[in-house]
C-alpha positions as CSV (number, residue, x, y, z in Angstrom):
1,X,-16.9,6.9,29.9
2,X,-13.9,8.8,29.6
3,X,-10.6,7.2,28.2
4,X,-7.5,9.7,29.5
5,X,-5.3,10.4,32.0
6,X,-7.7,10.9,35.4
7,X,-8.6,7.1,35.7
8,X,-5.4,6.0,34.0
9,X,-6.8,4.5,30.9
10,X,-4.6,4.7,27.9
11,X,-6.9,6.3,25.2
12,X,-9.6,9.3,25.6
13,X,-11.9,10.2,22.6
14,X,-11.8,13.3,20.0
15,X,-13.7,15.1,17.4
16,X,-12.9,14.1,13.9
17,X,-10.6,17.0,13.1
18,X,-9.2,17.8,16.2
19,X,-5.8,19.7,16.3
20,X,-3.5,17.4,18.4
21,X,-5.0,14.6,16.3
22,X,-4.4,16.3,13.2
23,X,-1.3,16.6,13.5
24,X,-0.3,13.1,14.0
25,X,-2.4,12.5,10.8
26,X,-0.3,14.9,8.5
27,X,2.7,12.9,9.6
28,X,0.7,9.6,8.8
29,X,2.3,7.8,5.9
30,X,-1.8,7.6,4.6
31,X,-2.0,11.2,4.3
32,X,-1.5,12.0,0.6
33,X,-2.1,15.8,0.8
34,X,-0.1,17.6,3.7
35,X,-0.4,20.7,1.9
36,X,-4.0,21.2,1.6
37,X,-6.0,23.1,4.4
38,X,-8.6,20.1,6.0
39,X,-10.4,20.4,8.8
40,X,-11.7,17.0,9.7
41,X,-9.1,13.9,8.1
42,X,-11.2,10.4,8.8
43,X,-13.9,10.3,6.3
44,X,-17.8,9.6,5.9
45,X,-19.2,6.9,8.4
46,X,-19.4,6.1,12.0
47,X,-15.9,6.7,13.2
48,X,-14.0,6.8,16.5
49,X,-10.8,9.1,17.1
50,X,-9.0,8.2,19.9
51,X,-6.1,10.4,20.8
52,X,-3.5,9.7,24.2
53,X,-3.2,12.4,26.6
54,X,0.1,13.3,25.7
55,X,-1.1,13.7,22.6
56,X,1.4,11.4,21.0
57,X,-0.2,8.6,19.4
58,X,-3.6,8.5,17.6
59,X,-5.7,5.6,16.9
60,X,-8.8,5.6,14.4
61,X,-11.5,3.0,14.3
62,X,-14.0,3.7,10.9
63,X,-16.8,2.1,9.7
64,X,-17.3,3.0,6.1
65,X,-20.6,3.0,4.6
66,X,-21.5,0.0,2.4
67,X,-21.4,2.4,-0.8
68,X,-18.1,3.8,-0.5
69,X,-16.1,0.4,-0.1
70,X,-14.1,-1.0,-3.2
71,X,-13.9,-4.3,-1.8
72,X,-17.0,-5.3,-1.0
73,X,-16.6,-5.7,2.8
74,X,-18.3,-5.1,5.8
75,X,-17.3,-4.0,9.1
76,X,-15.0,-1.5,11.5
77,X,-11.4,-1.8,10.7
78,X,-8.4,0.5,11.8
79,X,-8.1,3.6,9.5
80,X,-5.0,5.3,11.0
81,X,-2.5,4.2,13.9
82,X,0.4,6.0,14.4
83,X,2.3,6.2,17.7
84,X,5.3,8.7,18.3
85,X,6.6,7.6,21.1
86,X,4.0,7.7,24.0
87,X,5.5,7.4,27.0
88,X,6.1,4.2,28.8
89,X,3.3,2.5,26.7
90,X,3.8,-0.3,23.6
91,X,1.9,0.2,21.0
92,X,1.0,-3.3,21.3
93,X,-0.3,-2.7,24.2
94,X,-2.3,0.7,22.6
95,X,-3.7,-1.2,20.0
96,X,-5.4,-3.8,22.8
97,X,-6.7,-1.1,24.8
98,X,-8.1,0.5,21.3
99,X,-9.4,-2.9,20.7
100,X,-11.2,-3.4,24.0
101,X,-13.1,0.5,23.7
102,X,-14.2,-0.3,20.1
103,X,-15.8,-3.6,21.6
104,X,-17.4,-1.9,24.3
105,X,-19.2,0.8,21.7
């Protein structure tokens, strides 16, 4: 299932590292090194980069391996949202339809 512009969902998927996508990330207030060449920005895990087809807002669903979490937790949680204006669309609303995909995977 495709999430962009054709069927007029909000979201479609990306590779970890993708260029649009990247730069949203290096303009991310969790994004401690801007300077530093990286080619893919989410991490180790099962991850899901979702990216809007004006290529505006990002959204990033992780699930972290057991091993690499301080806190003890399990479980998906948001690892980067950042919306820069996307057209028409709340980010309320972006974060529901992110929501909705993450259920359905």
């Amino acid at each position: 299932m495709l999430y962009g512009a054709p069927d007029g969902q909000l979201w479609m998927p990306v590779r970890d590292g993708d260029p649009s996508a990247m730069a949203l990330f290096l303009r991310h207030y969790s994004c401690t090194n801007r300077s530093r060449r990286v080619y893919q920005f989410v991490g180790p895990g099962e991850k899901l980069v979702l990216l809007t087809p004006c290529a505006r807002a990002l959204f990033v669903w992780r699930k972290e391996r057991d091993e690499y979490r301080m806190d003890g937790q399990h479980g998906v949680n948001c690892a980067v949202f950042r919306n820069e204006g996307a057209p028409g669309v709340l980010s309320s609303d972006l974060i529901r339809a992110a929501d909705q995909i993450a259920f359905s995977r």
